[in-house]
C-alpha positions as CSV (number, residue, x, y, z in Angstrom):
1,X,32.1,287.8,-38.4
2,X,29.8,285.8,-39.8
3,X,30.4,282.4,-41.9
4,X,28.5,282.2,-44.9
5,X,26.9,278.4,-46.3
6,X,27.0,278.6,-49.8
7,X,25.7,275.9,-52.4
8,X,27.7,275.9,-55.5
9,X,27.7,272.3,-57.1
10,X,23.7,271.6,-58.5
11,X,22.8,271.7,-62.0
12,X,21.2,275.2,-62.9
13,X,18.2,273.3,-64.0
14,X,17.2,272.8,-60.4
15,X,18.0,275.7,-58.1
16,X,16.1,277.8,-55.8
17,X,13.6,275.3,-55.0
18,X,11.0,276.4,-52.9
19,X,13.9,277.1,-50.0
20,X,14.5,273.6,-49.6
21,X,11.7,273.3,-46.5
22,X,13.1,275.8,-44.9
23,X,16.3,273.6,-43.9
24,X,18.4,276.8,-44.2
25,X,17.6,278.0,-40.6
26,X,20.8,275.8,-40.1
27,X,23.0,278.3,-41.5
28,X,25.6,279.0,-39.0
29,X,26.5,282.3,-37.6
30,X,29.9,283.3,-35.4
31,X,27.2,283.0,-32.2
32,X,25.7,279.5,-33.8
33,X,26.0,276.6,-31.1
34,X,28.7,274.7,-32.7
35,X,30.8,277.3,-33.8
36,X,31.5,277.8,-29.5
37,X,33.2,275.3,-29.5
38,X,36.6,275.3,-28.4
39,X,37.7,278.8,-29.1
40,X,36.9,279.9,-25.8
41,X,39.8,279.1,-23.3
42,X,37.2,277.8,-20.8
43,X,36.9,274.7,-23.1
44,X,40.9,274.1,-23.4
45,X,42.7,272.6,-20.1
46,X,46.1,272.1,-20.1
47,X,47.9,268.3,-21.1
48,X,50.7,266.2,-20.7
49,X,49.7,264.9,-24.3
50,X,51.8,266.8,-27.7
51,X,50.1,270.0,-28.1
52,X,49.8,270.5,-24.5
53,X,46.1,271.1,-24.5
54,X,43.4,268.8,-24.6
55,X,39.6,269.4,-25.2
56,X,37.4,269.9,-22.0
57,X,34.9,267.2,-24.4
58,X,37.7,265.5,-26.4
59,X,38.8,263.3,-23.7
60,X,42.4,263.6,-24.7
61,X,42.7,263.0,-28.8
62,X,41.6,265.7,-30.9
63,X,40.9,265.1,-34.7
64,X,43.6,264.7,-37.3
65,X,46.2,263.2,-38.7
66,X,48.2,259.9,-36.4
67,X,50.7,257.9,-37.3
68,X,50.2,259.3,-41.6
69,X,46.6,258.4,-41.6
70,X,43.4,260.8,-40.5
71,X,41.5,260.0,-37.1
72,X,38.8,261.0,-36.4
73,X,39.1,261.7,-32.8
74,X,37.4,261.1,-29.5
75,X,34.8,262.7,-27.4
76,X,32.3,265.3,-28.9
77,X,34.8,266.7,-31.2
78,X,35.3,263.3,-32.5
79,X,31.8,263.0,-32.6
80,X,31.1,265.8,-34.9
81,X,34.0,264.7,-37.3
82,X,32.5,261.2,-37.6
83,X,29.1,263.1,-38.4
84,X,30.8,265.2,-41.2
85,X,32.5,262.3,-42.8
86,X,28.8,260.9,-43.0
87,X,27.1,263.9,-44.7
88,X,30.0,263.8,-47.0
89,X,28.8,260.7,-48.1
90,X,25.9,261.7,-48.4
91,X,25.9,265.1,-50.0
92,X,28.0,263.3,-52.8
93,X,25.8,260.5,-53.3
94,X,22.7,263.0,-54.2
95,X,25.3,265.6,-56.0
96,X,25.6,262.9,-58.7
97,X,22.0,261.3,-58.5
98,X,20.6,264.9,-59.3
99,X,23.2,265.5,-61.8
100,X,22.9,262.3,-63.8
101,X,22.2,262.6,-67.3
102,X,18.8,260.1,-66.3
103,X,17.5,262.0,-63.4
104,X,14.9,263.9,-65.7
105,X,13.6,261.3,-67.3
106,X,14.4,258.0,-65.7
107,X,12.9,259.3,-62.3
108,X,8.7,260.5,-61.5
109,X,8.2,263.9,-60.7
110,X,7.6,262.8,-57.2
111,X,11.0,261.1,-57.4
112,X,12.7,264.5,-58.4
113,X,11.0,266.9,-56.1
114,X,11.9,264.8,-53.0
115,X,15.6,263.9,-54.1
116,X,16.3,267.5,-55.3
117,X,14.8,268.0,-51.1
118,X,17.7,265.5,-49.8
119,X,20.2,266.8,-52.2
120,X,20.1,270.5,-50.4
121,X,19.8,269.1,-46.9
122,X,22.7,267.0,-47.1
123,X,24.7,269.5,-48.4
124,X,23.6,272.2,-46.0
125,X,24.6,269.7,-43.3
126,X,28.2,268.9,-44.9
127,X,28.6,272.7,-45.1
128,X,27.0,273.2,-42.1
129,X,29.4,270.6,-39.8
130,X,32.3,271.6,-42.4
131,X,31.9,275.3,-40.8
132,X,31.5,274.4,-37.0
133,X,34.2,272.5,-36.9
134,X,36.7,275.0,-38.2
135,X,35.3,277.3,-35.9
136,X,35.4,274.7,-32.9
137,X,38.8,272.8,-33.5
138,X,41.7,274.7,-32.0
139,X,43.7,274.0,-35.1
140,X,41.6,273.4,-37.9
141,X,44.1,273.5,-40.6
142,X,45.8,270.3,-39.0
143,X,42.6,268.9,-37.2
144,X,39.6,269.3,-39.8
145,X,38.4,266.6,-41.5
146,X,39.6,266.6,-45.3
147,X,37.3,266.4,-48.1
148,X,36.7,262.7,-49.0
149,X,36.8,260.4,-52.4
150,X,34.1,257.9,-53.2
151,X,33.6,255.4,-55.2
152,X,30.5,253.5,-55.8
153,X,31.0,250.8,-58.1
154,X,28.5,249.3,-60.5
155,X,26.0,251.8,-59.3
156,X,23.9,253.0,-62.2
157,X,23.0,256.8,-60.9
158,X,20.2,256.8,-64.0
159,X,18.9,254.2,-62.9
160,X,15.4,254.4,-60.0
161,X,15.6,251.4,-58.6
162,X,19.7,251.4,-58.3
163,X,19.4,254.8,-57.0
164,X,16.6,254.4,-54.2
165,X,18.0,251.2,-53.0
166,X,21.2,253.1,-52.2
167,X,19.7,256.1,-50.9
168,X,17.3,253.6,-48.4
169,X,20.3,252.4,-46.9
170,X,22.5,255.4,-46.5
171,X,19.7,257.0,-44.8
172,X,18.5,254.1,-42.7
173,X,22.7,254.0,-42.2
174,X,22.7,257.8,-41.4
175,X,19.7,257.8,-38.9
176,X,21.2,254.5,-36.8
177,X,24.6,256.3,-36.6
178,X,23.0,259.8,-35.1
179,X,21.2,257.5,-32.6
180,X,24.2,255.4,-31.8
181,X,26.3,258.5,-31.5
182,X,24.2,260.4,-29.0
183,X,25.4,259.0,-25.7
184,X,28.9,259.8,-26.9
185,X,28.0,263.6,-26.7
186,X,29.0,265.5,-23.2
187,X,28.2,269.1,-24.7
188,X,24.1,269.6,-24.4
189,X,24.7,271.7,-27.3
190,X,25.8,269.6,-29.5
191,X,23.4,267.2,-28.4
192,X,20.6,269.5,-29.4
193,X,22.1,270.0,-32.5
194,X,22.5,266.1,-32.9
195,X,19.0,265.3,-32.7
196,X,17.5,268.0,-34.5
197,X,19.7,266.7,-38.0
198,X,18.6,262.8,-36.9
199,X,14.7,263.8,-37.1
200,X,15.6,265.5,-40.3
201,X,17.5,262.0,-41.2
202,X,14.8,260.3,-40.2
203,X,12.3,261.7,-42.6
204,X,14.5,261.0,-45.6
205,X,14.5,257.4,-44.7
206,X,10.9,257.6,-44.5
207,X,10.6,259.4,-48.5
208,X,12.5,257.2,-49.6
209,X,11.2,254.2,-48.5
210,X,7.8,255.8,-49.5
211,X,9.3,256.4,-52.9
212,X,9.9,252.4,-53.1
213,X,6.5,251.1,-51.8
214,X,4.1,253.8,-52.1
215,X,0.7,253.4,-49.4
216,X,2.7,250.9,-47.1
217,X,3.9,250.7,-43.5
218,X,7.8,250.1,-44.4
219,X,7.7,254.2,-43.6
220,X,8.3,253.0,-40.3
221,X,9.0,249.5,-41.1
222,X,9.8,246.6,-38.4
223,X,13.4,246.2,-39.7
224,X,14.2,249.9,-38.5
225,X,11.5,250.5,-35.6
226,X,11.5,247.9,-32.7
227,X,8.5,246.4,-32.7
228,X,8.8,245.6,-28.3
229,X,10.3,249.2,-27.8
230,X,8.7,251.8,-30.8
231,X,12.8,252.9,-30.8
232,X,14.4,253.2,-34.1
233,X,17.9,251.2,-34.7
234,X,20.9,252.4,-32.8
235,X,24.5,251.4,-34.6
236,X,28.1,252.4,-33.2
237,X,30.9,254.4,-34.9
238,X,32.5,251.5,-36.1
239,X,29.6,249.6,-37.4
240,X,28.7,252.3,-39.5
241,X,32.2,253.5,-40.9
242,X,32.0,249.8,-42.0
243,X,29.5,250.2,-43.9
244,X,30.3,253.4,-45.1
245,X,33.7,252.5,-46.3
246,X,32.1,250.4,-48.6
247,X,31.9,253.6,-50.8
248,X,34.6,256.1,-49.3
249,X,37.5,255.3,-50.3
250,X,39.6,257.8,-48.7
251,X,41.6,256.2,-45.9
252,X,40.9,257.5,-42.1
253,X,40.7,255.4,-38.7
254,X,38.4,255.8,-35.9
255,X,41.0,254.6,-33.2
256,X,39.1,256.3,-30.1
257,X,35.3,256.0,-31.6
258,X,33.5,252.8,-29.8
């Protein structure tokens, strides 16, 4: 069986872009690494906890809902629910900036061709972590992440400076969480997987700050790159869903994330 990625939510005035750079080599098949998961019984061992079983990476707590309120989790499976609630973020954020009754004319040509770029990517990775772990999560009707509600504010979305301020710090948010999240990952799958979506991260950061201050080193500038090191900013679960809460305003805790 294969599960099919589908795009449904951009204005008709913008689709079928020149494939989207190819970011659609992360549609995910039945055989797809994530999709593994734990729907083979080698990944399943038994537990004194609730539901009896536990996940081989989930380190006792599976994702879903505790106590009346979502958690993410713990362990890889944890891992990759954190990471979808992030590409919901952002997949919303650049559904509306795209959509926006300004985007045509408030925003360069350059401005549009590289956030139309982000806009598919980010929803190819919602979609894309959305599928893997209903394939992967024993119980994904209880266990899978819901989708979200945001909320963000004052923000003008027809509005380029508004806009590419926000984006610059989701993404430079987004890249820091991948690299914060890595040593949490057991499965070298997943791991793969994890830092193949960071380097994609990582180049929106760098458009977008590119966008900002055209012919400049912030690209790669000192407040994300170590200058002793050369290593980009690491943050942990918690510091990023503190940030990230400032615009999701569904509720969800992270009890077992560091």
């Amino acid at each position: 069986m294969k599960n099919v990625v589908q795009i449904k939510e951009v204005n008709s005035s913008i689709k079928n872009r020149r494939e989207f750079l190819k970011i659609s080599g992360l549609t995910v098949l039945s055989t797809g690494l994530l999709l593994s998961g734990c729907n083979n019984n080698d990944d399943l061992i038994l537990s004194p906890n609730s539901t009896g079983l536990t996940s081989k990476y989930g380190q006792g707590h599976f994702p879903g809902t505790k106590d009346g309120v979502f958690d993410l989790g713990a362990g890889d499976l944890g891992v990759l629910t954190y990471a979808y609630a992030l590409e919901q973020l952002e997949a919303d954020f650049y559904t509306k900036v795209v959509n926006a009754s300004g985007f045509t004319t408030n925003f360069t040509a350059e401005d549009q061709q590289v956030l139309q770029d982000l806009y598919y990517h980010e929803v190819i990775h919602r979609e894309f972590f959305k599928t893997a772990l209903t394939g992967a999560l024993p119980n994904p009707k209880k266990q899978l992440l819901p989708d979200l509600e945001f909320n963000y504010g004052s923000l003008n979305f027809s509005s380029r400076s508004q806009v590419l301020a926000t984006a610059k710090a989701l993404e430079d948010t987004g890249v820091a969480a991948y690299n914060g999240a890595g040593r949490l990952i057991s499965n070298p799958d997943y791991l793969l997987l994890a830092g193949k979506i960071v380097s994609v991260e990582a180049r929106h950061a760098s458009a977008i700050r590119s966008l900002i201050n055209p012919n400049s080193k912030d690209f790669a500038g000192d407040d994300v790159i170590d200058t002793n090191t050369g290593l980009d900013v690491k943050k942990n679960p918690s510091e990023v869903i503190t940030i990230a809460k400032g615009f999701i305003t569904t509720t969800f805790t992270a009890l077992y994330l560091p």
